[in-house]
N, C-alpha and C positions, 0 to 999 in steps of 0.2 A: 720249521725253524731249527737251526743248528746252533751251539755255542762253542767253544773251545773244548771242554768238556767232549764232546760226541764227536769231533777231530781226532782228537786225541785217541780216544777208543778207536776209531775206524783206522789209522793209521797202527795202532798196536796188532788189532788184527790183521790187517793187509800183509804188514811188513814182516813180525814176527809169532804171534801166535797162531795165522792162517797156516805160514810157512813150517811150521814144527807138526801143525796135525798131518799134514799132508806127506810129511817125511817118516811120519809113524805108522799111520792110517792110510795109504791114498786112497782116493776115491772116497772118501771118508764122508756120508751124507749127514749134515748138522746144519743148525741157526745158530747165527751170529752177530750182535746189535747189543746198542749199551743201552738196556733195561733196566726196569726196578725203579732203585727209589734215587733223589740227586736231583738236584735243579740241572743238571746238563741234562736230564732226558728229558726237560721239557725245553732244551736249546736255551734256558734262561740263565746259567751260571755267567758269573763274572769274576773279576778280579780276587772281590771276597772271597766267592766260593771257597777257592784253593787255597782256606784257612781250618777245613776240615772233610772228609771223608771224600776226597777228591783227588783223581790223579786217571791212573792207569788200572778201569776199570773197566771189564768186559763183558757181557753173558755168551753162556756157550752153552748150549742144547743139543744133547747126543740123546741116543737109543738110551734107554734106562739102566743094564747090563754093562755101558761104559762109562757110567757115570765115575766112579770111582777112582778105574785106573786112568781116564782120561787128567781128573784132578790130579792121584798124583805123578802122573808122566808130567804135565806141568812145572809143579812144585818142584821136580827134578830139574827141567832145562829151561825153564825160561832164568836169563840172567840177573844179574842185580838192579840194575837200571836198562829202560829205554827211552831215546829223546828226552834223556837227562833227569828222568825224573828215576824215584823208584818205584821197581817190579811187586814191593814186601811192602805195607804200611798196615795199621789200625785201622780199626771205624769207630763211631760214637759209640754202636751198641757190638763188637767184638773188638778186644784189647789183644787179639794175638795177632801177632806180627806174619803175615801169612799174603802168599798173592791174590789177587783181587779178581781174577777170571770165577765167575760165578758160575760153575758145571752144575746142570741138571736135566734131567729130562721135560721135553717139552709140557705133558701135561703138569708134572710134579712143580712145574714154575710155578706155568699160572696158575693151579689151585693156591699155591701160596700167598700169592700177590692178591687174590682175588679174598683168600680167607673160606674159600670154599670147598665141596667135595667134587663139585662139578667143573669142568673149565668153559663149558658157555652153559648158561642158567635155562631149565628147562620148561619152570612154571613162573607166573604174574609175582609170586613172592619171592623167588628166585633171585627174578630180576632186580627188585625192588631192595635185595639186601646188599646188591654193590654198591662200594663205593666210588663215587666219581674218581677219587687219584688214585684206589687200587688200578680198577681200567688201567687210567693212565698210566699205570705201574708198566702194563703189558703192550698197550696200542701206542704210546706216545713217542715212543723212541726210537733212534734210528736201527733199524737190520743192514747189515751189512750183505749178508747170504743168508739163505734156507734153502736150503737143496734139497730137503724133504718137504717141504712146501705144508706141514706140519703150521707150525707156529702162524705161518700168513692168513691159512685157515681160520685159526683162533681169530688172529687181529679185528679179522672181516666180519666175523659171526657177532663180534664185542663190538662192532661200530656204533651201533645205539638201541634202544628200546625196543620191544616190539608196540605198536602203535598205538593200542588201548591202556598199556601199561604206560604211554608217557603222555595218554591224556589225562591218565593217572595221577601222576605226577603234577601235570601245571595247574590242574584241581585242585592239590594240596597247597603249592606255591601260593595260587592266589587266595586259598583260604589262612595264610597265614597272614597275607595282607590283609584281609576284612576283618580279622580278629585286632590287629593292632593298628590299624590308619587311624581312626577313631580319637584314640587313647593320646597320639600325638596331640592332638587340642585341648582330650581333656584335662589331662593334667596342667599342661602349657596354662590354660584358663583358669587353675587353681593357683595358680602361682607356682606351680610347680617345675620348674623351664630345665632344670637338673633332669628331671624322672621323662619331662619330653621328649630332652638331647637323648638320652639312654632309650628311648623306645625307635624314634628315629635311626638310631645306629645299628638297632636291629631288625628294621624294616629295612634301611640301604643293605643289608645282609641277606634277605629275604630277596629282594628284587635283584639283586646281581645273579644269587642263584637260580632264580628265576629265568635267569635271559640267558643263560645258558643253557637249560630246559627249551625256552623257545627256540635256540637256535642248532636245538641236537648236537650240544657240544660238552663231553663227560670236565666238570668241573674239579678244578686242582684244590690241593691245600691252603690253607688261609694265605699263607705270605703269597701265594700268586695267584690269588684271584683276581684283583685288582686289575694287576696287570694283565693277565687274559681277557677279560670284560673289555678292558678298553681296546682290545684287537677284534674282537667278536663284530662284525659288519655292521647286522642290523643295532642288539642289543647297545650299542655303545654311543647309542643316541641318547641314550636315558642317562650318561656320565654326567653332564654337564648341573642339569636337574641335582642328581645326589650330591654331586659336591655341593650346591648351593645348601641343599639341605642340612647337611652336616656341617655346615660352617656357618647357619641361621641362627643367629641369637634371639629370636624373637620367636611362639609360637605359632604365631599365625605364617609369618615367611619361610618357615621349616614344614607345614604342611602345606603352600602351595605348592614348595618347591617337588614336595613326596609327590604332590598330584601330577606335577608335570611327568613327572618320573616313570608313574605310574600308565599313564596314558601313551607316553611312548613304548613303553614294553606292548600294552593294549596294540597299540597299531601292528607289531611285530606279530602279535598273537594272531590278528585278521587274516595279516600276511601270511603267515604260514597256516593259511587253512583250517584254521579252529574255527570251533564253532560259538558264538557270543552274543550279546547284543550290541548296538553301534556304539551306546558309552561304556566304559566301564563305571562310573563315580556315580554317587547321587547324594543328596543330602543327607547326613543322619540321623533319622527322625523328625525333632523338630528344634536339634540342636544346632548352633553355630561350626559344625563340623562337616566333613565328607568323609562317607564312609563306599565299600564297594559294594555297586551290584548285586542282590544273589543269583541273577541270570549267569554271569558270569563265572562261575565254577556248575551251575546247576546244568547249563550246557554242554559241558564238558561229561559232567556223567551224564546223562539222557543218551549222549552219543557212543557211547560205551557199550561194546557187542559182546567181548568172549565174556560169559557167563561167571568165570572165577574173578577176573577184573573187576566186574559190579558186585561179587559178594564183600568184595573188600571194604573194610570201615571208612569212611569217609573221612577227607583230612588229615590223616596220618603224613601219607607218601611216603617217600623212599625212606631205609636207613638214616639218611645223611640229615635228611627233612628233621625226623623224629631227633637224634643224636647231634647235639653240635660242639660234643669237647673235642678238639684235636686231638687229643690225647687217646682217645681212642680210637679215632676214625682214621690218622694218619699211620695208623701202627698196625704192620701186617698180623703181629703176635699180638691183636683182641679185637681183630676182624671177627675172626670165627667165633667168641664169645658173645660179640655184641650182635652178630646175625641171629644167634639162637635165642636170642633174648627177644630181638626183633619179634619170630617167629610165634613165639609162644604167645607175644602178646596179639601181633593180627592176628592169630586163630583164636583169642578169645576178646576180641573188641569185637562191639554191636556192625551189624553191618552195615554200607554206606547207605542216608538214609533218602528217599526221594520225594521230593513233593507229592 
């Protein structure tokens, strides 16, 4: 998916920033695509957008050595305006007036975007402390050229999990369901239909991220997940379900609606070769409620082979699992603070535990 935004870029380079390296440099081997951060690099800007940090934005990826003078041979000739816009504007988080080609070296990006030391993650914890829109920081947007074939590398290696670490993952997902499905009736049942609404809106949060998990697809920032989910083929069967739920004044029609919700992701789950039992739900006890399985995540680990994956604590999951303020997740500068906080804590949480 493209937007105006990533036009835009691909024409600034083609037309005139391709044309100037090549008059300085020839032969000059780099990547070139509008990366990073911006709803145009997930093809989703609009109208609005172009009300702040939007315009004529580029990344450029040179040898490490020309990082510098590449920036400012730039700063020198590129003109004041192209295709009418300007070449020089702000951002939200830099107030200097300065051009918007983003020079850096390949690795030195995406450790950035990623918050890491590494630009593909080497161990189960590794993987486990990206976050979804960083990726997308790096894999989601368009390249223009890579002539060093560098970067593409990257994209390929970052396409998704390795495959015990993202049964990993939909372990944790679905144990956040069985902790609160529950809770939607009981409170509901206490009179409590305010504290219901508020558990439910954090279960439709939990199962969206979830169907993106099931459908090995690196999940964006709050304001477009929505709109992802309901692109996503299979998961976006279970839309219908959550809106009902979120819009159920009643607790009982807010938990059937969760259930539907949930059994449709369940089928996604089958589909893509997990391992489970045929329902996910069953009664809660011998309350008026439904609660999940614990086949249903218990499956998930039994199946679980590399050795460091199963020492993992159970239920945690990824970063993003554990951490849900924006504020921090979306921001490259406390990526790396909150990885290392991650870390310390898996390496001292009990480990996952097994029947």
């Amino acid at each position: 998916m493209t937007g105006p935004g990533a036009e835009l870029a691909r024409r600034y380079h083609a037309e005139l920033v391709g044309p100037l390296l090549s008059e300085r440099w020839p032969g000059l081997r780099y990547a070139a695509g509008r990366l990073g951060g911006g709803s145009d690099v997930l093809g989703l800007d609009d109208d609005m957008s172009a009300d702040h940090d939007w315009g004529l934005r580029l990344t450029l990826l040179v040898e490490p050595e020309l990082v510098n003078e590449v920036d400012a041979y730039l700063a020198d000739r590129l003109p004041c305006e192209f295709a009418g816009r300007p070449t020089r504007f702000t951002l939200t988080q830099d107030p200097v007036v300065r051009h918007r080609v983003e020079v850096s070296g390949v690795d030195d990006f995406v450790a950035s975007r990623l918050g890491a030391s590494e630009v593909v993650p080497a161990r189960p914890v590794d993987w486990l402390t990206l976050v979804g829109q960083s990726v997308l920081e790096v894999t989601a947007g368009p390249v223009f050229v890579d002539s060093h074939g560098g970067l593409t590398r990257i994209r390929s290696s970052l396409a998704w999990y390795p495959n015990d670490t993202w049964w990993y993952t939909v372990a944790a997902g679905w144990g956040q369901v069985s902790e609160e499905l529950p809770l939607v009736g009981r409170t509901g049942w206490r009179g409590d239909e305010p504290g219901s609404q508020i558990i439910a809106g954090r279960l439709a949060r939990t199962l969206i991220h979830l169907g993106f998990l099931l459908e090995r697809r690196w999940s964006p920032y709050p304001k477009w997940l929505g709109t992802l989910f309901a692109e996503l083929p299979g998961a976006r069967r279970a839309e219908p379900a959550l809106r009902e739920a979120l819009a159920a004044r009643a607790w009982h029609d807010r938990e059937e609606a969760l259930c539907r919700a949930v059994e449709a992701l369940y089928c996604l789950h089958l589909e893509a070769g997990l391992p489970g039992p045929d329902m996910p739900l069953e009664p809660y006890w011998d309350r008026p409620f439904r609660g999940l399985r614990p086949a249903v995540q218990q499956s998930l680990h039994d199946g679980i082979l590399d050795p460091e994956v199963r020492r993992l604590p159970a239920g945690i999951g990824s970063v993003e699992q554990w951490v849900g303020n924006p504020a921090v997740l979306a921001s490259s500068r406390t990526r790396a603070a909150t990885q290392a906080a991650y870390r310390a804590m898996m390496g001292a949480a009990d480990p996952v535990r097994r029947g």
